[in-house]
N, C-alpha and C positions, 0 to 999 in steps of 0.2 A: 301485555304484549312484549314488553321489555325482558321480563323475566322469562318469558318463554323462546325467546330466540336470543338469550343467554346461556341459560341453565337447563332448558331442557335438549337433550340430544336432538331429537327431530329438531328443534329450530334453530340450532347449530349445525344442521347440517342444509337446512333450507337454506339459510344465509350464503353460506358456501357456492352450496348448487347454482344460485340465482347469480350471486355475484361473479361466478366461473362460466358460466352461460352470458354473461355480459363482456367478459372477455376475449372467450373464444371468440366471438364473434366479432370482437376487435383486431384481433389477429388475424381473420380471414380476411375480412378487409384490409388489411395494413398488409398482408403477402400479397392479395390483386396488385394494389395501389404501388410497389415495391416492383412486381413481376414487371408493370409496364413501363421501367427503368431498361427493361431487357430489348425492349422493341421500338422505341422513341423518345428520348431524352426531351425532346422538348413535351413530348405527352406529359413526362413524369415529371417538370418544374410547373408545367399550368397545373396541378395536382398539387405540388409543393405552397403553389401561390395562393390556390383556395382555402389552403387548408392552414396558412400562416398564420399571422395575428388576430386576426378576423374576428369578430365576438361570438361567432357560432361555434367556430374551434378553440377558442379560449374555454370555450362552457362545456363543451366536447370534455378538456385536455383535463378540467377539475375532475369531472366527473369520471373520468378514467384514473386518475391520480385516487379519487374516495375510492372508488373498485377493488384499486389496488390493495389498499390499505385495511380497507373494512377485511378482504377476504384472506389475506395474508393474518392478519389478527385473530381472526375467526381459526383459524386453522393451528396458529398457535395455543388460542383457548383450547380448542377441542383438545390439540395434544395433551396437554398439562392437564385438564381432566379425565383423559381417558386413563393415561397413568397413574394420575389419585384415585381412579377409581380401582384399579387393577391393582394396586399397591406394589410389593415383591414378588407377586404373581409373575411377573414379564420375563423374570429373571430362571425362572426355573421353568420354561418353555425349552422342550431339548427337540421337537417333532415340528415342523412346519405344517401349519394349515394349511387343508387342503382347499387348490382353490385362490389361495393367497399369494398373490406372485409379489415380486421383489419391489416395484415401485410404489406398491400401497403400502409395505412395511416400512418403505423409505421417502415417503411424501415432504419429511418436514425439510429434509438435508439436500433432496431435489431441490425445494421450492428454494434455501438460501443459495445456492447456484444460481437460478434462475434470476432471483433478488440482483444477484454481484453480476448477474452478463447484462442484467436491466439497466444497474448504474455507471458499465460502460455504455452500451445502445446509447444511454441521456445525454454522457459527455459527446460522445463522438458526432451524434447526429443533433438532436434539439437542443441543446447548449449553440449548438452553431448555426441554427436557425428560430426555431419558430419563438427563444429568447433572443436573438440576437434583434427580431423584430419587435419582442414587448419592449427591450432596453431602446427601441430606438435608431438602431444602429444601422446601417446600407452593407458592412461588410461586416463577417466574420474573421476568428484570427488568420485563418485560411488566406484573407485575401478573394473570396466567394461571398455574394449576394447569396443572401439567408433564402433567397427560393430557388437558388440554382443549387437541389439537388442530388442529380445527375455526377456533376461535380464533384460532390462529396462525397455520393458511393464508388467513383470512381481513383479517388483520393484515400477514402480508408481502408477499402479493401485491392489496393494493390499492394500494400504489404501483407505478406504469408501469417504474421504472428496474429493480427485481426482477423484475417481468417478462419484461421487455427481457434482463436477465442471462441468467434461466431458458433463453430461447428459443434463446440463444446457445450456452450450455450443451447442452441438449438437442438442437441443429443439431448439435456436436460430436460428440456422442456416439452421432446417429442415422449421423456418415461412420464411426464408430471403429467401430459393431456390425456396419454392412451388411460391409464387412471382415473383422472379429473373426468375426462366427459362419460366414463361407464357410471363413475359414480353421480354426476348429477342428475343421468337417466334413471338408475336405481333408486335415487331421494324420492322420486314422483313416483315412484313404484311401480315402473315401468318391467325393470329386470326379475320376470316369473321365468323360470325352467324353461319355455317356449323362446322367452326374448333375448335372455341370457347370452346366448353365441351370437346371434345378432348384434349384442349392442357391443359387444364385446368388438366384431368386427368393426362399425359404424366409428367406434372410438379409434381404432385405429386407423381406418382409413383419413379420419379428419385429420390425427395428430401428423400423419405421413403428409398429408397435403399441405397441413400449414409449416412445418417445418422443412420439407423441399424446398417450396416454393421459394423460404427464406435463405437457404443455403446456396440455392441455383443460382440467384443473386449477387452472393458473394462468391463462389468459387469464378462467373463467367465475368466479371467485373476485376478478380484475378490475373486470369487469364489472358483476358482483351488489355487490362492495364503494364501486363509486362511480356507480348508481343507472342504469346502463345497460343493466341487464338485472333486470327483474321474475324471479322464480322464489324460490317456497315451500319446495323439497326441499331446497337444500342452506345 
């Protein structure tokens, strides 16, 4: 088993698929749980509070950290082998494949963007909370209770340069999905001639959705934080 979701391509790419399918679907929920920051602050700290130190989300946060890590590694194997296998071959490609659009040929350089807007995301938000509840602590450096939040989205993104970051991040992440979810569909062998344009659509529809959701976030917490936009809900 080992050797085959090593070494053989199909199980390098099952590994992937499944681990990128554990993800996505972390990120859907984490833009829900994020969106309802827009429409009641107190909604989105009892959220904050459930989801704190708690030992279900401590086993949650591992096992999203392994995810991470497993499929991020995965993706670097695959590269380094698919280039040993192709040798000098890659180098003398003057025609684009057809068919092959730009964020598949660019998955690995997406993905370390996506890495570096992940280990801002960690400082800015979970450093200041759902650690600042393992170390113990009642307040982060902020001066903010690790479940209030509301507070903090409202704190990091009212400066423009955070924003600016997020959007960049989130650009990323929206080429890394539209890719990422066709191709986990394809590994099940899902994408025949018939499903093709479908999934093709379905990948983006999701990547647009979870990347809005998370941008809407920040541009209106912008906004409302430096007096350009009136609004009572959030």
């Amino acid at each position: 088993m080992n050797c085959f979701l090593i070494n053989s391509s199909l199980g390098r790419k099952l590994v992937m698929a499944v681990t990128g399918c554990f993800l996505v679907l972390f990120l859907l929920f984490h833009m829900a749980m994020n969106c309802a920051a827009l429409f009641s602050a107190e909604a989105y700290n009892m959220i904050c509070a459930f989801l704190g130190a708690n030992w279900y989300a401590l086993v949650a946060t591992v096992i999203l950290a392994g995810g991470v890590v497993v499929h991020f590694a995965y993706a670097l194997l695959l590269t380094w082998q698919n280039r040993k296998a192709r040798g000098n071959v890659r180098y003398a490609m003057t025609v684009k494949e057809k068919g092959v659009d730009w964020a598949s040929k660019n998955m690995l350089v997406i993905g370390f963007i996506v890495l570096g807007g992940l280990a801002i995301h960690l400082v800015h938000f979970w450093s200041k909370m759902q650690l600042v509840e393992i170390m113990g602590g009642h307040e982060n450096a902020l001066g903010f209770e690790p479940t209030n939040g509301a507070a903090l989205i409202a704190y990091t993104f009212k400066q423009w340069y955070n924003v600016l970051i997020y959007v960049v991040w989130l650009t990323a992440i929206w080429f890394h999905l539209t890719h990422g979810v066709w191709s986990m569909f394809q590994t099940a062998g899902w994408a025949n001639d018939t499903w093709y344009p479908r999934l093709k659509c379905i990948s983006t529809i999701i990547s647009t959705l979870i990347c809005v959701g998370f941008a809407l976030v920040a541009v209106v917490f912008f906004l409302k934080g430096n007096g350009l936009l009136c609004c009572t809900c959030c």
